[in-house]
C-alpha positions as CSV (number, residue, x, y, z in Angstrom):
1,X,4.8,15.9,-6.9
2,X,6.4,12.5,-7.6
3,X,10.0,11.9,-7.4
4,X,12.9,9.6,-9.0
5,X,15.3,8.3,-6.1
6,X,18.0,10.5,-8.3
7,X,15.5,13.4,-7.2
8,X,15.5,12.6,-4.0
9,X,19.3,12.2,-3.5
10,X,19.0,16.4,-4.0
11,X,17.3,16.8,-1.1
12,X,19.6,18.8,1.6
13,X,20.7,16.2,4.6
14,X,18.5,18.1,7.0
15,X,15.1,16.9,5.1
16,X,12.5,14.7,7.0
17,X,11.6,13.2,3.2
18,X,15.4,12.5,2.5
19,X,15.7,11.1,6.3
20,X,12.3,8.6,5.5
21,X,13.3,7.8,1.2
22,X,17.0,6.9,2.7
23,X,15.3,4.7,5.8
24,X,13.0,2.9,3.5
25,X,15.4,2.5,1.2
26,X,18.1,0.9,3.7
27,X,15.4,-2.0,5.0
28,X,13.9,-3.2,1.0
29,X,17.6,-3.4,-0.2
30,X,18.8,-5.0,2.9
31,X,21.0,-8.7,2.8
32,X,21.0,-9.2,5.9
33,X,18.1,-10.0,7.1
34,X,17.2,-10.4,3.3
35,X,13.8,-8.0,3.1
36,X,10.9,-10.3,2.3
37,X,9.3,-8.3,-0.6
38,X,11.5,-9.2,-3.8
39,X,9.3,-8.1,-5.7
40,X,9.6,-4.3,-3.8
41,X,13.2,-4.8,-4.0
42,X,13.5,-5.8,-7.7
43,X,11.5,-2.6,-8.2
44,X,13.8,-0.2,-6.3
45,X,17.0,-1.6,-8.1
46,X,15.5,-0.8,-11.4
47,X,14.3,2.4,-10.5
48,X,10.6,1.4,-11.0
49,X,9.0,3.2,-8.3
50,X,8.1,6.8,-7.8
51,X,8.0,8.3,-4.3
52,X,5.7,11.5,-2.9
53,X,6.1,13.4,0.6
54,X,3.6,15.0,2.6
55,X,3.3,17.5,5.6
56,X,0.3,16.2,7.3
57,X,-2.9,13.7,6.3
58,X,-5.0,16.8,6.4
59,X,-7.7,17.0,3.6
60,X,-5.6,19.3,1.2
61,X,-2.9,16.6,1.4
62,X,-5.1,13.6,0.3
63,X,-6.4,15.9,-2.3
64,X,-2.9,16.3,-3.4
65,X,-2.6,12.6,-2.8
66,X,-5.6,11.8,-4.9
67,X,-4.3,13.9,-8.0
68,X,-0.4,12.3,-7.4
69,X,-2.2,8.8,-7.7
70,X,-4.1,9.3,-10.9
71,X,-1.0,10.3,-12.2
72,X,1.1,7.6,-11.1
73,X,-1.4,4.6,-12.3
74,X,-2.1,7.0,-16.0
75,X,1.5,6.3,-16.6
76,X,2.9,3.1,-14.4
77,X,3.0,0.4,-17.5
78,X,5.4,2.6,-18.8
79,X,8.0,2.1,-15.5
80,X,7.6,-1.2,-15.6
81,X,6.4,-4.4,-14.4
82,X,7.9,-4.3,-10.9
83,X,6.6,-0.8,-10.3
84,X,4.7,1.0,-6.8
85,X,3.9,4.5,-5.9
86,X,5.5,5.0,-2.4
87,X,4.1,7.8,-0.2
88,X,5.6,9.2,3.1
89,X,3.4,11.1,5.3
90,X,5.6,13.5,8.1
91,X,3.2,11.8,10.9
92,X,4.0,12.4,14.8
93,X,6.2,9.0,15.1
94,X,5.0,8.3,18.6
95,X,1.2,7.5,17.9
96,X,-0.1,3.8,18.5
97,X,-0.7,1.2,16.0
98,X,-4.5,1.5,16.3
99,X,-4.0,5.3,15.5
100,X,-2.0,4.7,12.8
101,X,-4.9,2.0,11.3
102,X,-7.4,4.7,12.0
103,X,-5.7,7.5,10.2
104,X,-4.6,5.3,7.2
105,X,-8.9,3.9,6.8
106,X,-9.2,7.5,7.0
107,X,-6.9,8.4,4.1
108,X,-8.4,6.0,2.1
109,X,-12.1,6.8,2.3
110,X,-10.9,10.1,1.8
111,X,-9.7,9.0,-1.0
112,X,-12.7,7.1,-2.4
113,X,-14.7,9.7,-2.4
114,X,-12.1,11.7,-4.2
115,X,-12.8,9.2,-6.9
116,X,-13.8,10.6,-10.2
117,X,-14.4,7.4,-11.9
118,X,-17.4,5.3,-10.4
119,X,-16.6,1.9,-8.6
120,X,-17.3,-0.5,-12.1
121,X,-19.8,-2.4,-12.0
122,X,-18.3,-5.9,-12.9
123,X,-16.2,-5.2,-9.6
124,X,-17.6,-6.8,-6.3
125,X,-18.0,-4.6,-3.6
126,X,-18.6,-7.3,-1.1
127,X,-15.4,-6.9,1.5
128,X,-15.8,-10.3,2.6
129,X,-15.6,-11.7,-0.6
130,X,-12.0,-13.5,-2.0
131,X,-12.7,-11.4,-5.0
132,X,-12.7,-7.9,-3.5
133,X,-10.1,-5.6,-4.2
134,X,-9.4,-1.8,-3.7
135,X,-10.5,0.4,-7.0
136,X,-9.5,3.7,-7.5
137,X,-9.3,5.7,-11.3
138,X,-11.0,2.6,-12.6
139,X,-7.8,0.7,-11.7
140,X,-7.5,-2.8,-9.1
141,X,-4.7,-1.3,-6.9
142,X,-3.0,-3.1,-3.8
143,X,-2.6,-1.1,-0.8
144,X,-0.2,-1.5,2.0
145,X,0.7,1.1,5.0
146,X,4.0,0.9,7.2
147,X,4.4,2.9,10.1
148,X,6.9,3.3,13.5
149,X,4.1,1.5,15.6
150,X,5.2,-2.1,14.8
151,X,7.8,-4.1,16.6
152,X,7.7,-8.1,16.1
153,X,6.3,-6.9,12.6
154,X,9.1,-5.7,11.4
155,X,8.1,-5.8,7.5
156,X,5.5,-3.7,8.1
157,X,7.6,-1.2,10.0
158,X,9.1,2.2,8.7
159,X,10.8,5.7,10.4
160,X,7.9,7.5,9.4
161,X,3.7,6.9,8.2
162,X,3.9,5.5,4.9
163,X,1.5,4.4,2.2
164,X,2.5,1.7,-1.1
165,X,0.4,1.4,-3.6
166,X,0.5,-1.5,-6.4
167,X,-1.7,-1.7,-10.0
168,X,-3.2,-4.9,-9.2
169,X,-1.6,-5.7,-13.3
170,X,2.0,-5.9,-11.2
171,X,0.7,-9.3,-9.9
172,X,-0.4,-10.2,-13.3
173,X,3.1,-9.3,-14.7
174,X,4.3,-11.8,-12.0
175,X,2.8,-14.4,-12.9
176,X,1.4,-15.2,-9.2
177,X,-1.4,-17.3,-10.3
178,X,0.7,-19.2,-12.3
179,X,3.4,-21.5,-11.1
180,X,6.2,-19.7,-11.2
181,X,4.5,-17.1,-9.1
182,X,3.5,-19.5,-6.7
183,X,6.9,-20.5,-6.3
184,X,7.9,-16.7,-5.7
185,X,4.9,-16.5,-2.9
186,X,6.8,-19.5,-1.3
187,X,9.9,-17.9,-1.1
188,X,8.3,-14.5,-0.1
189,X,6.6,-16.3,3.0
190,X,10.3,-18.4,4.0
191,X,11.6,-14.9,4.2
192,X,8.8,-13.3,5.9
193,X,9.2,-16.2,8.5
194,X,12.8,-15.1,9.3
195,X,12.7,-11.5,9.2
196,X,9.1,-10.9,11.6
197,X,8.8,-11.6,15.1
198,X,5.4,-13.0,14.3
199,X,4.2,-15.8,12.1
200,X,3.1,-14.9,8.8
201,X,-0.3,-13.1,8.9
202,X,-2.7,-16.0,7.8
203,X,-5.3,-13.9,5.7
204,X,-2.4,-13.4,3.2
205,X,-3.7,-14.5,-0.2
206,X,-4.4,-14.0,-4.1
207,X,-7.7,-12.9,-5.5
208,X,-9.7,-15.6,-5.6
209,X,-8.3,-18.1,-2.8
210,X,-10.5,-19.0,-0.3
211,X,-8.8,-17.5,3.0
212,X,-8.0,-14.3,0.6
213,X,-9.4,-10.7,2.4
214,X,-7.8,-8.4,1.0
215,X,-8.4,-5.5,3.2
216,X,-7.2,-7.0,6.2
217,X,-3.8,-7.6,4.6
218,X,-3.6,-3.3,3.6
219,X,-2.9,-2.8,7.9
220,X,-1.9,-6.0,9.4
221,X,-1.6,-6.4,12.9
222,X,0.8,-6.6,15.4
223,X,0.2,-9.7,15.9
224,X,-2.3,-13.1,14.3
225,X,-4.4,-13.3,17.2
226,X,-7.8,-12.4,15.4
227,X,-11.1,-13.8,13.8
228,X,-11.8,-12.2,10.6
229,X,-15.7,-13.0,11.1
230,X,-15.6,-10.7,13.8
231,X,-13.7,-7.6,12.0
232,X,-15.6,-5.2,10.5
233,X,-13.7,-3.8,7.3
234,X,-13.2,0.4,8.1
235,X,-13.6,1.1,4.3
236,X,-17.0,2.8,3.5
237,X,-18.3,2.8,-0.1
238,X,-19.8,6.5,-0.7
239,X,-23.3,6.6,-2.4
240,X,-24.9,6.6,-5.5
241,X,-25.6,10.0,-5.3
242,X,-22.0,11.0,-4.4
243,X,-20.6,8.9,-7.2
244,X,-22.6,10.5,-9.6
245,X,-21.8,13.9,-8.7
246,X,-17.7,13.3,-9.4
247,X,-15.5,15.0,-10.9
248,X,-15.4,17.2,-8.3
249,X,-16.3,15.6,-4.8
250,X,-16.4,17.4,-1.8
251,X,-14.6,15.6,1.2
């Protein structure tokens, strides 16, 4: 089920999914340090984005995960043009950051082969390439996952295992190619510089631009001490086969 924040405000006091909405919310709408996202805080203050909670990252839950996400991206243009599909997962908070990666790559080959609409052709499926980007329900979609684990990265940190999703049209909307957006990026990496620990993760990019990976900016690392030539990306395309067989894949 998706949720409105006003939704969410029903929730009794006592709720872990009230508890994570109210933490999440506290850090995007924060002044002080200003959250770097303004994009993700636009989108809260208009009451663009729609939230789901989950008891575990078992396989019924990224079934009910898969079917959540169809519905959010069938009707997202209509929320508007700062909109993301936030997901909370009621994770043990004490797990490692290299736990947390390896659950989240879990989740979303999980959900790939949940996919009933095959991977389009016209869409590379090269990993290395600037071009790649995550497809699901025929859609480009951003993907980014916050969890306890970090420390220094404090953008990337939340009370409890979460998933974001964007409709890669958001960035469109922006106007990030353009510049305007470019001058928005500027001021989204200033902030990022103030708020983190760490310097700014350098495979940060558009679609297109050269140092652009777009995987290795869904879990970032603690810290910028890596070589992307010598990362191997954890998402694994399913068959032919497989694809063909959807709409009903088996996990």
């Amino acid at each position: 089920m998706m949720y409105q924040q006003t939704e969410i405000a029903r929730f009794a006091v006592d709720d872990w999914r009230k508890d994570a909405f109210l933490s999440f919310r506290e850090g995007v709408l924060s002044p002080s340090p200003k959250f770097p996202c303004i994009f993700a805080t636009q989108g809260l203050k208009e009451d663009e984005m729609r939230f789901s909670f989950y008891e575990s990252d078992d396989d019924e839950a990224v079934k009910s995960w898969a079917q959540h996400l169809r519905l959010y991206l069938s009707s997202a243009r209509q929320l508007g043009k700062y909109t993301s599909y936030v997901s909370f997962f009621n994770l043990p908070r004490d797990q490692s950051l290299c736990e947390y990666e390896s659950i989240f790559w879990s989740i979303v080959n999980r959900l790939h082969r949940l996919d009933e609409v095959m991977w389009p052709q016209e869409r590379t499926r090269n990993t290395d390439s600037p071009y790649w980007e995550f497809i699901y329900h025929g859609e480009p979609i951003f993907v980014v996952c916050n969890t306890p684990a970090y420390k220094g990265r404090k953008s990337r940190k939340s009370s409890t295992f979460l998933i974001a999703v964007q409709p890669a049209w958001v960035f469109e909307h922006m106007g990030l190619l353009q510049e305007r957006g470019k001058k928005a990026i500027r001021v989204i990496r200033q902030l990022l510089q103030q708020y983190d620990d760490h310097p700014v993760f350098p495979y940060l990019g558009l679609p297109g631009e050269e140092n652009n990976r777009e995987w290795m900016q869904y879990f970032i690392p603690e810290t910028n001490e890596l070589d992307s030539k010598k990362i191997a990306c954890p998402f694994a395309y399913r068959n032919d086969k497989e694809q063909e067989g959807a709409p009903n894949p088996s996990l």
